[in-house]
Backbone as numpy.savetxt, mean C-alpha at the origin, in Angstrom:
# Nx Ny Nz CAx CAy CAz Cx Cy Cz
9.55 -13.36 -7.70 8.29 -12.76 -8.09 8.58 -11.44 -8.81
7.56 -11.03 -9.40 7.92 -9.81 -10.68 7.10 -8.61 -9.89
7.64 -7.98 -9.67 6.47 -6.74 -8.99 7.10 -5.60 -9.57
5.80 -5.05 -9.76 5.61 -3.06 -10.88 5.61 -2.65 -9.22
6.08 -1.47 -9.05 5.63 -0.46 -8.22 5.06 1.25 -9.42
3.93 1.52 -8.77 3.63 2.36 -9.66 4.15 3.88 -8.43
4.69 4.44 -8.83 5.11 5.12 -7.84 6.35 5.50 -7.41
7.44 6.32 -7.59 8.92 6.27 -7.04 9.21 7.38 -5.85
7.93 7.99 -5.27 7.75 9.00 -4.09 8.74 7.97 -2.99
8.40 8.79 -1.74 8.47 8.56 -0.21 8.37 6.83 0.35
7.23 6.60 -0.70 6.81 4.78 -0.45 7.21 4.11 -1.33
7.12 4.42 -2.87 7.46 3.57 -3.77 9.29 3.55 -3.70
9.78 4.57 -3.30 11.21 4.51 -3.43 12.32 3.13 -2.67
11.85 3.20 -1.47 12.30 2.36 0.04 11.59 1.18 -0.29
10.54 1.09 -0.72 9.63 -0.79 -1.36 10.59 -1.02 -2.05
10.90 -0.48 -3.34 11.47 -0.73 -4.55 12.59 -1.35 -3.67
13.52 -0.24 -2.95 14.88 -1.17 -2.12 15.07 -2.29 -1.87
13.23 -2.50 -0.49 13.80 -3.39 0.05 13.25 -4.80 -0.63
12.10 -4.49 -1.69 11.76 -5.67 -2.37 13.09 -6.61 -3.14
13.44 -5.71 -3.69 14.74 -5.82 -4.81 16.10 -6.47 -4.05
16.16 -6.55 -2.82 16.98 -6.79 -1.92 16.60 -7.59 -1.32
15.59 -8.18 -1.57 14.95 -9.56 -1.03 14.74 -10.62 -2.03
15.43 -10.20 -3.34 15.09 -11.25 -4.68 14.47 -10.94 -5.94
13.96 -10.11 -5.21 12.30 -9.96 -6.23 12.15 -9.65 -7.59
12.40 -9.71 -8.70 12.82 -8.39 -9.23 11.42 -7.49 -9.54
11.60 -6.08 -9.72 11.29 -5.11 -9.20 11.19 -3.64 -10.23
10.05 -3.43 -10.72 10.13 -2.55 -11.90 9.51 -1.15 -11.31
10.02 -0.11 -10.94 9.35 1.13 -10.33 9.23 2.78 -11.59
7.70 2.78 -11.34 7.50 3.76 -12.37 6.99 4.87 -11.43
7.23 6.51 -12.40 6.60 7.72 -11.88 4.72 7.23 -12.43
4.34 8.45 -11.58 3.02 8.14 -11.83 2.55 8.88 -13.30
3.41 9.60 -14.14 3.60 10.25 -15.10 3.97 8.98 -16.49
4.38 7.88 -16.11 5.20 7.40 -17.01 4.02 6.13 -17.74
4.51 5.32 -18.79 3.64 4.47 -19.06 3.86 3.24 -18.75
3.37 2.38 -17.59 3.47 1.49 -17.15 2.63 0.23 -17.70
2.16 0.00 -18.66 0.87 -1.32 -19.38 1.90 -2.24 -19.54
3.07 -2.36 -20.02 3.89 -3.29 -20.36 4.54 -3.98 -19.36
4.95 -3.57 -18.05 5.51 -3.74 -16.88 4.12 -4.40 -16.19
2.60 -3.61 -16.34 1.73 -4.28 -15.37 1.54 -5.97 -15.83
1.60 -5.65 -17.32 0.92 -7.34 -17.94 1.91 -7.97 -17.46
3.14 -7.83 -17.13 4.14 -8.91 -17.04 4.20 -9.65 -15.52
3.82 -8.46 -14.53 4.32 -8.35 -12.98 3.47 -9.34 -12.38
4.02 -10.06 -11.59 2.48 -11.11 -10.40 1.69 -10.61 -9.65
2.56 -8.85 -9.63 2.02 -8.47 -8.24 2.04 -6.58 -8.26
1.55 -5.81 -8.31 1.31 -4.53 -8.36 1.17 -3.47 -7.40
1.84 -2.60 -6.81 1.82 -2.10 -5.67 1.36 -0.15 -6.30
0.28 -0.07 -5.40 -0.40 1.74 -5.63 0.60 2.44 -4.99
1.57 2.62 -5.38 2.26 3.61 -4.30 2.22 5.35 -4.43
1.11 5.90 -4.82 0.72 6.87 -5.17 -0.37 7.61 -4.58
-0.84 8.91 -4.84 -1.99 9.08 -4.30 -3.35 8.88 -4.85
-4.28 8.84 -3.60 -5.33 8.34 -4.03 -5.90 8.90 -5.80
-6.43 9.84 -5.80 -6.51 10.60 -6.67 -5.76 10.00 -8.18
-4.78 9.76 -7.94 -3.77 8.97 -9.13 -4.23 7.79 -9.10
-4.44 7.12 -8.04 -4.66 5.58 -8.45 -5.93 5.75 -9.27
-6.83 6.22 -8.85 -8.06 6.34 -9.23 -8.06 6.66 -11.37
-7.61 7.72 -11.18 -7.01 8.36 -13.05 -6.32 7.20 -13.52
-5.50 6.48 -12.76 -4.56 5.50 -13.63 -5.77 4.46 -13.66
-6.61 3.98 -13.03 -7.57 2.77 -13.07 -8.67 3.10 -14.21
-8.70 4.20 -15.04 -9.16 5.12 -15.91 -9.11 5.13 -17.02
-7.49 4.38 -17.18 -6.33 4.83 -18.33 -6.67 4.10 -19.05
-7.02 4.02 -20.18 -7.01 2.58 -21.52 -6.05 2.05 -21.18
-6.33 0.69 -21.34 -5.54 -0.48 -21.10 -4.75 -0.94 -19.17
-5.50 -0.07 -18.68 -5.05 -0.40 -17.39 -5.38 -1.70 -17.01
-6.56 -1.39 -17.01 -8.31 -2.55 -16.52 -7.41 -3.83 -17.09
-7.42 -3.91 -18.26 -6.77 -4.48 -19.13 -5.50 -5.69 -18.57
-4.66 -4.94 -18.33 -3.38 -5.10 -18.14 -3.22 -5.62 -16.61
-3.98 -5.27 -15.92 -4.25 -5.79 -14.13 -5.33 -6.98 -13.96
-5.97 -7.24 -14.94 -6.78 -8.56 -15.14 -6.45 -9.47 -14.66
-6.59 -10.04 -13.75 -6.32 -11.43 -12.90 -4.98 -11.05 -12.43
-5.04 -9.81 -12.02 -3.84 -9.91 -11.15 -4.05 -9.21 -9.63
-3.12 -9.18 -8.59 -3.31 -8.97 -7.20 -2.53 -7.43 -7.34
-3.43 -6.62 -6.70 -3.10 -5.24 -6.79 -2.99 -4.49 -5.01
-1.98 -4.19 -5.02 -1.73 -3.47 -3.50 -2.12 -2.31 -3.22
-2.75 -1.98 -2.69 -3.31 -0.51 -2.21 -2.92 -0.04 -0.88
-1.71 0.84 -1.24 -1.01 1.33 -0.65 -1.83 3.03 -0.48
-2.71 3.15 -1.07 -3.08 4.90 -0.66 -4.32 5.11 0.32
-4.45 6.74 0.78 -5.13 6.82 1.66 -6.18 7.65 1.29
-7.32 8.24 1.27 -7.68 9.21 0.93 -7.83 10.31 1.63
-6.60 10.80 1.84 -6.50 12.68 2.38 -6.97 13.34 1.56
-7.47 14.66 2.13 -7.81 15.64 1.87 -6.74 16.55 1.39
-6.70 17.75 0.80 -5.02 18.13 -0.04 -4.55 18.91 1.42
-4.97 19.14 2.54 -3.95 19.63 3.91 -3.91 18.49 4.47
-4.22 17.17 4.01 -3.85 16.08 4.84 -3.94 15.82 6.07
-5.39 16.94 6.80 -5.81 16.74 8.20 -7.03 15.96 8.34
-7.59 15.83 7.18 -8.96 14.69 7.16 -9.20 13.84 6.40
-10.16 13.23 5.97 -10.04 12.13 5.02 -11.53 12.43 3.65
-11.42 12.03 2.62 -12.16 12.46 2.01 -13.18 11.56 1.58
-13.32 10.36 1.89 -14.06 9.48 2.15 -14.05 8.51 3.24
-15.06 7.49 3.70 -14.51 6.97 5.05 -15.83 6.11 5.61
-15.70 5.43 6.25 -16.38 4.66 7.09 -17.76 3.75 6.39
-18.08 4.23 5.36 -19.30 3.71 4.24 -18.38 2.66 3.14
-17.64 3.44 2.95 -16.53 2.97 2.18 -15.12 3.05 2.12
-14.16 2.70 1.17 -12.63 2.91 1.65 -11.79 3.47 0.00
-10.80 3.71 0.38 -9.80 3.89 -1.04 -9.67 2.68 -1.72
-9.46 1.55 -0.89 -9.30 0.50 -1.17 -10.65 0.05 -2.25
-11.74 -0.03 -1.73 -12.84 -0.62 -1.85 -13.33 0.10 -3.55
-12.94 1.37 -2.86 -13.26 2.06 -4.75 -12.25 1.91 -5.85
-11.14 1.40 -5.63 -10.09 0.98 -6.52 -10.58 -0.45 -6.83
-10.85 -1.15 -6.39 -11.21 -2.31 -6.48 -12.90 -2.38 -7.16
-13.90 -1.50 -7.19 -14.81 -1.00 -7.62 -14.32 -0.80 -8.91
-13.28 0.47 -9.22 -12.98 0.38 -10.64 -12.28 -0.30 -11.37
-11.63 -1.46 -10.81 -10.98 -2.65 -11.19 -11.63 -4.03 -10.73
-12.65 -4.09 -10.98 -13.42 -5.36 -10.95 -12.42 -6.80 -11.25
-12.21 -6.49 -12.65 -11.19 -7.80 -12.58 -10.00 -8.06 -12.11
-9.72 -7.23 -11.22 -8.44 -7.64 -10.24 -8.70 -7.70 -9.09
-7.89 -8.60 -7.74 -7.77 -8.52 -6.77 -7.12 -7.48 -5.47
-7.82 -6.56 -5.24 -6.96 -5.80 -4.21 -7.04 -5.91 -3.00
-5.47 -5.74 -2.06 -5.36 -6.47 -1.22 -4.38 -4.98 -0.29
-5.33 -4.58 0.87 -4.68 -3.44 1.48 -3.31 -3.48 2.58
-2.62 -2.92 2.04 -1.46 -3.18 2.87 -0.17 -1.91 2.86
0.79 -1.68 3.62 2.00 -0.66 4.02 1.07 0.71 3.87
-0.70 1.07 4.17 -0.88 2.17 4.34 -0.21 2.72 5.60
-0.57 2.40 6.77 -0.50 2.63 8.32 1.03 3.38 8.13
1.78 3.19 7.65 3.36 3.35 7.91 4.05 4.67 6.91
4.51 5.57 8.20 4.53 7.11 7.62 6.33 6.67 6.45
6.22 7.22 5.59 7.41 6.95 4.62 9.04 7.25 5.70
8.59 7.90 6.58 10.19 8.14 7.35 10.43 7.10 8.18
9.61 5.93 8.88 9.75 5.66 9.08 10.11 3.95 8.26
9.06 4.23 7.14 9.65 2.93 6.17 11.39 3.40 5.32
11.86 4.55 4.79 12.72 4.64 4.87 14.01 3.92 5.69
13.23 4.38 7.37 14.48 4.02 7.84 14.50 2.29 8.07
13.42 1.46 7.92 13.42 0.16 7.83 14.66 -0.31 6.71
14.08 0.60 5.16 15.47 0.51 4.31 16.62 0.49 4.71
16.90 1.46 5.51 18.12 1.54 6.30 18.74 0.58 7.19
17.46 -0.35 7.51 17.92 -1.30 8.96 18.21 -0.30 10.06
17.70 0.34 10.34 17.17 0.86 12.00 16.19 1.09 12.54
15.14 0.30 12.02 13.95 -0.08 12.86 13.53 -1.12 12.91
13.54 -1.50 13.89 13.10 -2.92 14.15 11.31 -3.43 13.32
10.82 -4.51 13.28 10.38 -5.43 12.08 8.94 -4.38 12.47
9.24 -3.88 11.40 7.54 -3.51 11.33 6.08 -3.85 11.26
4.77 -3.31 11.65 3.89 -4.45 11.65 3.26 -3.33 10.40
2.14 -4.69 9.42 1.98 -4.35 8.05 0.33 -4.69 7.99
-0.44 -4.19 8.45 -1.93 -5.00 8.16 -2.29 -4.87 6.83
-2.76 -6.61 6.62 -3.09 -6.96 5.41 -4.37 -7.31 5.46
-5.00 -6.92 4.69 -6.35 -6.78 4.50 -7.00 -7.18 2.80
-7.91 -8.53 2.43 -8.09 -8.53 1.51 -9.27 -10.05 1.33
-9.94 -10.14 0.39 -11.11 -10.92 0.56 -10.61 -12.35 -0.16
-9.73 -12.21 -0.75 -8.90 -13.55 -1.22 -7.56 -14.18 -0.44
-8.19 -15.31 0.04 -6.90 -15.59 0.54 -5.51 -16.08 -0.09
-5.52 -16.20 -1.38 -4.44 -16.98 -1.74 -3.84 -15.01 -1.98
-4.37 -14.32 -2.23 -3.52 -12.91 -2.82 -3.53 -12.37 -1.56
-4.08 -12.23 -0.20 -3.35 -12.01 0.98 -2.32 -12.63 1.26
-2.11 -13.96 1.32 -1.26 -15.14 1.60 -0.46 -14.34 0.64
0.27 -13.84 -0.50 1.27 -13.66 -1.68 1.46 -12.19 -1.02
0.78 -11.25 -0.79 1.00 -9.95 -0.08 1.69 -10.07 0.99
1.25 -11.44 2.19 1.80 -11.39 3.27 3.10 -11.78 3.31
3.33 -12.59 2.38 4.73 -13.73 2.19 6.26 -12.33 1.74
5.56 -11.16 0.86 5.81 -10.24 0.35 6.37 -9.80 1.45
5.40 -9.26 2.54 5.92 -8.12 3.60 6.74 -9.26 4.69
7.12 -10.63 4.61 8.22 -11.08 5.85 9.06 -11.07 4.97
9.13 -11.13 3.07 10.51 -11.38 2.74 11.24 -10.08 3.44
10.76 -9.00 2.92 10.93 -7.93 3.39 11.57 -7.29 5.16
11.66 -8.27 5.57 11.65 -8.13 6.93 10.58 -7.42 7.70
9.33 -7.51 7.66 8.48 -7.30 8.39 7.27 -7.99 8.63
6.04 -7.64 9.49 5.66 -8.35 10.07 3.85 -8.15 9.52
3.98 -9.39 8.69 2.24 -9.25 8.92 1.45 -9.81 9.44
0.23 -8.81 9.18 -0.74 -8.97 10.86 -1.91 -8.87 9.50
-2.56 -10.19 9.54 -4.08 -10.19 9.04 -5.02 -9.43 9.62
-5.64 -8.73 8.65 -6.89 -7.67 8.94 -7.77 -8.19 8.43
-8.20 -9.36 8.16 -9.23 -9.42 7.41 -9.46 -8.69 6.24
-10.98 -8.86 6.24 -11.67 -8.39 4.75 -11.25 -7.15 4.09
-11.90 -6.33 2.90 -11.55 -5.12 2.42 -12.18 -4.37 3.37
-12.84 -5.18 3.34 -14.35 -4.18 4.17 -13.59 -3.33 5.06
-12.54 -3.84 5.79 -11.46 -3.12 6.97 -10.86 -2.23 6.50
-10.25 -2.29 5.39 -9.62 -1.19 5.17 -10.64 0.18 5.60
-11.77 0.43 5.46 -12.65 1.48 6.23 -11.79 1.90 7.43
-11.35 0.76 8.38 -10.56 1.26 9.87 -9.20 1.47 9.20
-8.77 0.58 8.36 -7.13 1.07 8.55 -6.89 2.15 7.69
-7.59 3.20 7.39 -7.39 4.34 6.18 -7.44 5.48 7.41
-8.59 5.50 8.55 -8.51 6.26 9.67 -7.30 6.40 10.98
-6.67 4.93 10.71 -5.50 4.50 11.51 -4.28 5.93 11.14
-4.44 5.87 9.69 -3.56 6.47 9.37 -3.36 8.08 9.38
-4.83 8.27 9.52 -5.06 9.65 9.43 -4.98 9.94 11.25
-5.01 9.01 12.20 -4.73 9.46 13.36 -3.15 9.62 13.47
-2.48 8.92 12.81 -1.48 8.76 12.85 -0.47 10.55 12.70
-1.35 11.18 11.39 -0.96 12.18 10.99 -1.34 13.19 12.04
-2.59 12.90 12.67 -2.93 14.37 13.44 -1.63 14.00 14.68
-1.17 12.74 15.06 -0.61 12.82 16.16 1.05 13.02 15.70
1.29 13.15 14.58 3.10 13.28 13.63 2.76 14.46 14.07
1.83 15.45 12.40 1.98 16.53 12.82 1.13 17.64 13.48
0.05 17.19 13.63 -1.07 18.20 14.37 -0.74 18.54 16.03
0.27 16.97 16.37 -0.22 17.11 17.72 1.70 17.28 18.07
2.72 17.03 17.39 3.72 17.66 17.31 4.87 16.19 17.27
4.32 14.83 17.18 5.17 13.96 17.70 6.15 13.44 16.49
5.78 14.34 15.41 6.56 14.11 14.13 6.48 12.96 13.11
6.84 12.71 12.21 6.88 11.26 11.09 7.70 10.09 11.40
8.29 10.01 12.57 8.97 8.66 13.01 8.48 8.08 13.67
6.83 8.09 13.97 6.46 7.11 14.74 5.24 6.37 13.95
4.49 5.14 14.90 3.86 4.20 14.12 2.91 3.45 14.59
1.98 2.54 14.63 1.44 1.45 15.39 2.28 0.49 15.66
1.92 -0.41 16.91 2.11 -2.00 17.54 0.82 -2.42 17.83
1.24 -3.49 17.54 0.42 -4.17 18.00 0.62 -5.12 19.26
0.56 -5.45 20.49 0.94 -5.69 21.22 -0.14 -6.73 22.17
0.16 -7.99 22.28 -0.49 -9.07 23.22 -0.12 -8.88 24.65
-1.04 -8.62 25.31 -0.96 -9.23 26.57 -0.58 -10.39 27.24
0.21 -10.55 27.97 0.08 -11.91 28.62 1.56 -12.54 28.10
């Protein structure tokens, strides 16, 4: 499979790895750079940027364009710039408004929940299989997202609709007050865990 990462930060860096190391091949851009030629080509498109950017790049002449019938990953959250709250939420999602300004593409929410130190060290192989909620209103481009995150060695967990992403954008922002507000740092994460 052909996948753009738009993004070479904290998230896009360690995807790019471990996609590329699973087959894939794998085209990773700054959010500065011009990516239209890489999107028309790719099956599969990953936001690895901030909200704010995804939003300007969904903006760009020829984006709309160029993502047309294709499955787009929304990897961002919408923080606030101290990254202790969220700047939209519960009415709607990051997800939901990217997908708002990209009507003709499919977006499909997924690797928000997961702080970059700890996907790093997945790159690394020292953390055991991570869980990835996928969230998206098409099933054949969840099904291609999900297939994505086991090549990868990790673990996805269907979330249902977009509509969810509303909960999993807050997941993440608890996540942060409890890294750094509450002192437990960027190496930790969700489970999901069955009883019984």
């Amino acid at each position: 499979m052909r996948i753009a990462i738009l993004g070479k930060g904290n998230m896009g860096a360690p995807l790019a790895r471990l996609i590329e190391a699973a087959g894939h091949q794998v085209e990773a851009f700054a959010s500065t750079d011009d990516p239209l030629e890489a999107l028309a080509a790719a099956d599969l498109t990953l936001l690895a940027v901030k909200y704010e950017q995804a939003r300007a790049l969904a903006a760009q002449p020829g984006v709309a364009e160029a993502l047309a019938g294709k499955t787009l990953v929304d990897l961002t959250n919408p923080l606030a710039p101290d990254f202790m709250s969220l700047t939209i939420g519960h009415s709607t999602s990051a997800a939901e408004e990217i997908a708002r300004a990209l009507p003709a593409s499919t977006v499909v929410k997924a690797f928000n929940t997961i702080f970059a130190a700890v996907l790093a060290g997945h790159a690394g192989g020292t953390v055991s299989p991570l869980p990835v909620f996928v969230a998206g209103d098409d099933p054949a481009a969840v099904e291609s997202v999900a297939g994505l995150v086991r090549d990868i060695g990790m673990t996805a967990i269907p979330a249902g609709g977009l509509t969810n992403a509303r909960y999993l954008e807050p997941m993440t922002e608890m996540m942060i007050q409890l890294g750094y507000g509450l002192g437990h740092g960027d190496r930790i994460g969700f489970a999901l865990v069955a009883a019984g």
